[in-house]
C-alpha positions, -999 to +999 in steps of 0.1 A: -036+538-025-018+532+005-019+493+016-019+497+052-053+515+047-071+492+022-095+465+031-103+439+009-142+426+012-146+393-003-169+361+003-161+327+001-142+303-019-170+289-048-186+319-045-225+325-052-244+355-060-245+368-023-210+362-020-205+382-048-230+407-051-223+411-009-191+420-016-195+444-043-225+463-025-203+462+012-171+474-006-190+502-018-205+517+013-176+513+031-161+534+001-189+561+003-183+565+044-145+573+032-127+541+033-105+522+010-119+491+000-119+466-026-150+439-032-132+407-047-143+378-058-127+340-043-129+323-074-150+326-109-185+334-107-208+312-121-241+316-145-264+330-120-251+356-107-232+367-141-267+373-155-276+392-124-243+414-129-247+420-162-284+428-165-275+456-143-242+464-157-222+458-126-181+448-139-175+416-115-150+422-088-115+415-085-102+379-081-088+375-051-079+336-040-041+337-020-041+363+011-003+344+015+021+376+017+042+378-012+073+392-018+052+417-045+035+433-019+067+449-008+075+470-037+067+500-033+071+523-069+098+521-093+136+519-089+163+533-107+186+507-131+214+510-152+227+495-183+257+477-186+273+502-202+269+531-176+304+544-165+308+540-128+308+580-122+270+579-143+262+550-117+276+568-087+259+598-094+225+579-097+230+566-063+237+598-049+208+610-059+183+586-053+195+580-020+205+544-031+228+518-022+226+494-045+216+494-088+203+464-105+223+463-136+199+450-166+205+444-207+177+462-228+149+442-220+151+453-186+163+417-173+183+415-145+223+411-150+236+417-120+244+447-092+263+472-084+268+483-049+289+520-037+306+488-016+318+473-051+329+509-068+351+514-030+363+480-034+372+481-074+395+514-064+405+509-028+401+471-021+442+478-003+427+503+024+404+476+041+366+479+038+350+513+037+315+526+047+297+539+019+295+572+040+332+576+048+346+566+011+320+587-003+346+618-004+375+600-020+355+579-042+348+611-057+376+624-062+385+591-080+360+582-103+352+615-116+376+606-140+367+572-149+345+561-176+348+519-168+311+505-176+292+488-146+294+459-166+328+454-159+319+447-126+282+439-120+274+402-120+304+392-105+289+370-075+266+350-066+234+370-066+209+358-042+175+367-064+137+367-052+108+366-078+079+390-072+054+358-061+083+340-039+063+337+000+075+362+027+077+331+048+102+315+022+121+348+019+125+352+058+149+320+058+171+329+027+176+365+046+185+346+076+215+325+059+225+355+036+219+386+055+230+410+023+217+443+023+196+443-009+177+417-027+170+425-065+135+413-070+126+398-109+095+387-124+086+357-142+107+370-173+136+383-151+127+414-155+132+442-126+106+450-105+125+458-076+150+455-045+138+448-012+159+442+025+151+430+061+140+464+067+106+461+045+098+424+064+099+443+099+072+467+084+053+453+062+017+452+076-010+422+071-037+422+043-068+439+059-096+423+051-133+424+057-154+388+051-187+387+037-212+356+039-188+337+057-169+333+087-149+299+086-114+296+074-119+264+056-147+283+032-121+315+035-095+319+007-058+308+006-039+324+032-066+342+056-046+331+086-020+355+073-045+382+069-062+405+096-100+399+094-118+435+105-148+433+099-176+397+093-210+402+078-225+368+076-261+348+079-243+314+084-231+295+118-205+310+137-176+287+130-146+287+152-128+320+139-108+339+158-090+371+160-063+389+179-084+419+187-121+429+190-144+432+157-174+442+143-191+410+139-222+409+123-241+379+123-279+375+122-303+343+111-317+360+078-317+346+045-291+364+025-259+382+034-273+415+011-302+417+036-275+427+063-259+443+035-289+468+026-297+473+063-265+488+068-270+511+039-303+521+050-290+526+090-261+549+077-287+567+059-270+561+018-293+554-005-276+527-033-277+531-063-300+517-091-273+488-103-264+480-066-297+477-050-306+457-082-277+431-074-289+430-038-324+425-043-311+394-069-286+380-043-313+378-018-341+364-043-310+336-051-303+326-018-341+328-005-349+313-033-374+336-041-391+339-008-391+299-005-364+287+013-369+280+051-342+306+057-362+337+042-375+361+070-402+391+069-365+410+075-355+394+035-391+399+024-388+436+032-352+443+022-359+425-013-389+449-017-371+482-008-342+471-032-367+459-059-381+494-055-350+514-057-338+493-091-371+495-108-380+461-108-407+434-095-388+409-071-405+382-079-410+379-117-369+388-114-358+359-095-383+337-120-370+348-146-329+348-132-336+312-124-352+303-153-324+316-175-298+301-152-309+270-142-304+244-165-284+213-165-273+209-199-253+244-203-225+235-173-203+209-172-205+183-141-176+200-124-193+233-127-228+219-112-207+205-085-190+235-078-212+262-083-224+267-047-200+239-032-189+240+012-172+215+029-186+208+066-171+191+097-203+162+106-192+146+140-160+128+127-163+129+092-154+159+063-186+162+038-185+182+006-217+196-001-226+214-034-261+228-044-275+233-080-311+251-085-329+235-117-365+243-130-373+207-133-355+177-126-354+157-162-319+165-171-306+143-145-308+106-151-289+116-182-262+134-165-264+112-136-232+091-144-203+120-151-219+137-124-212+111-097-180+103-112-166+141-111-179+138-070-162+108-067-130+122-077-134+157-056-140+129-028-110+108-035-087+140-045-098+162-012-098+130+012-133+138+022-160+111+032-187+122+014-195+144-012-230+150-018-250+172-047-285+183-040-301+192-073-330+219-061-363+223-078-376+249-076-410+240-094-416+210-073-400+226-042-378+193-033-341+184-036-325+154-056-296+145-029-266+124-050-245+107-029-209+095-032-192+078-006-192+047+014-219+032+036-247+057+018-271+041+034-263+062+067-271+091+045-303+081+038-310+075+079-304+110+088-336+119+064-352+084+076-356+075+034-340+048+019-308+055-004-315+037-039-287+045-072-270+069-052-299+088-044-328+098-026-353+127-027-364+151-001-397+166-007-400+203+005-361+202+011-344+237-001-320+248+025-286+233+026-281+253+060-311+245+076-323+209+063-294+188+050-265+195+075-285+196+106-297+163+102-269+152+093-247+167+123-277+147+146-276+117+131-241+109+129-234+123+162-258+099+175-241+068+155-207+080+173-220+084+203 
């Protein structure tokens, strides 16, 4: 598969079920029209959306959380080695007819030893005739060795081998080229094990990592590295965010509830028909992040969407998302990092950085018991991220109202945004759902307000 051709569609960092199933379903179409695309994943997936993926039998994406360029994605294929105890003629012949200049030399288990250059084996016969091109002692070295049967060994390892291992950063690399300037690089893994040789020549071509972002489009929800990474495509439902790119896009961004409604709609407009397991992921992603139809955020366009999906997988959209967030939903089965984390964004409000995470729970009873480790795992995200707040709202789905917990200082400026009063790190908004639509816009008002 040829890298400068693949794109990689993934969603954001803590991902939910439409970051996830989004990707899965986008990589796929764009695989169908005769592109080469991956769906990944930004991190693990939590309960929901494993059920959803596994009642339809859909394998979870690849993880994908560093877009950093590595020294790995260099290597391209397999190169030749030799043993230590490879006569020189054996190891010039190799070269010749590889095309190579330089051979790792490596013991039996394939770890590195050392190298051996057609510079060293001009310089171990010839070292009194000055130094030699590989081109013009190429005749004469011929002529010499043919008769020799002295191992590599005898004079691989002999310097000071500059060595890269196959996760090193191409930024990192860059430098030690710089100061060095040798003209190949043996490349080892985390056993010093071969993998490879790589010279300047592969940094001036290697290309970015294509990629194509899905229910996103800010870097600080993006993975690791997306600033090294050439973004070609956004689907998203969220605010537009302050990304930018070096040339034009297809940017699609429209105020529906779920990224898999855009998703489906660009099935349907290319005229593909998904398939049972993807339109069944679709119609769940959308049913997660509408809430089933209750969510502020849910449109006639979600509505119809869920209903042509629900059709296409054989199932009722509605008794599905009941049931996916009844067997999903509880409290007791994560752990507080895991509740905190499960649908988790941080947001810029005015001056201050606010972690926001979002549970969905069939009932709120669980939580005076889990009230304590759950406020002290946000107090440390806060503390350990430097944010200002970190807030949890803990969604139910029966009563249709959000628990908001609250960690940080001066909560009671929390509680003015929703014009409630903040009591045991708390409060509760009735008929509160959307974290998009009715927690951080009130929040953005109200403290822009206080620091104006």
């Amino acid at each position: 598969m040829s890298a400068a051709l693949l794109r990689y569609v993934i969603g954001h960092k803590n991902p939910d079920t439409d970051s996830v199933c989004s990707a899965l379903a986008y990589a796929n179409l764009k695989q169908v029209l005769g592109e080469l695309a991956v769906p990944c994943k930004a991190g693990e997936i939590n309960p929901e959306t494993r059920f959803v993926l596994e009642y339809f039998a859909v394998p979870e994406p690849e993880l994908l959380e560093d877009l950093r360029a590595r020294v790995k994605d260099l290597i391209e294929g397999e190169i030749p080695v030799v043993g230590p105890e490879v006569s020189l003629i054996e190891a010039w012949r190799l070269m010749r007819s590889k095309g190579e200049k330089t051979l790792p030399v490596v013991d039996k288990g394939n770890r590195l030893i050392g190298l051996v250059t057609g510079g060293d084996l001009a310089e171990r016969y010839f070292s009194d005739l000055g130094e030699l091109s590989l081109e013009d002692a190429s005749l004469v070295l011929q002529n010499v060795v043919n008769s020799q049967n002295t191992p590599v060994g005898s004079i691989a390892g002999n310097r000071n081998l500059v060595v890269f291992e196959d996760d090193d950063l191409l930024a990192d690399v860059r430098k030690v080229m710089l100061e060095t300037r040798y003209r190949n690089y043996p490349v080892v893994d985390e056993q010093y094990q071969v993998v490879g040789l790589i010279a300047r020549y592969h940094l001036l071509g290697f290309s970015k990592k294509k990629v194509i972002l899905v229910d996103h489009n800010e870097l600080s929800h993006a993975v690791e590295g997306m600033e090294d990474a050439q973004i070609l495509e956004v689907v998203d439902h969220h605010r537009v965010g302050g990304i930018q790119t070096v040339e034009p896009i297809l940017f699609r961004n429209e105020p529906v509830g779920a990224t898999c409604t855009l998703v489906a709609k660009a099935y349907f407009e290319a005229g593909v028909l998904p398939s049972r397991e993807l339109a069944g992921i679709m119609c769940g992603a959308i049913l997660s992040d509408t809430m089933v139809f209750k969510s502020p955020t849910c449109t006639f366009v979600d509505r119809d969407m869920a209903q042509r999906l629900g059709y296409i997988a054989g199932i009722d959209p509605v008794e599905f998302g009941a049931e996916m967030f009844r067997r999903t939903s509880s409290l007791g089965v994560r752990t507080p990092k895991e509740m905190l984390r499960t649908d988790y964004k941080e947001f810029a409000v005015s001056d201050l950085r606010l972690g926001i995470g979002q549970v969905n729970v069939m009932g709120t009873q669980e939580i005076s018991a889990l009230k304590p480790a759950i406020l002290e795992e946000m107090d440390s995200v806060r503390q350990g991220e430097g944010l200002d707040y970190v807030l949890l709202m803990v969604t139910d789905l029966l009563a249709e109202g959000t628990v908001l917990l609250i960690c940080g200082p001066n909560q009671e400026y929390i509680g003015g945004a929703f014009d409630v009063k903040v009591e045991e790190n708390q409060v509760y908004l009735p008929g509160v759902l959307s974290r998009k639509k009715q927690v951080v816009p009130p929040l953005t008002k109200h403290f822009n307000q206080l620091n104006g």
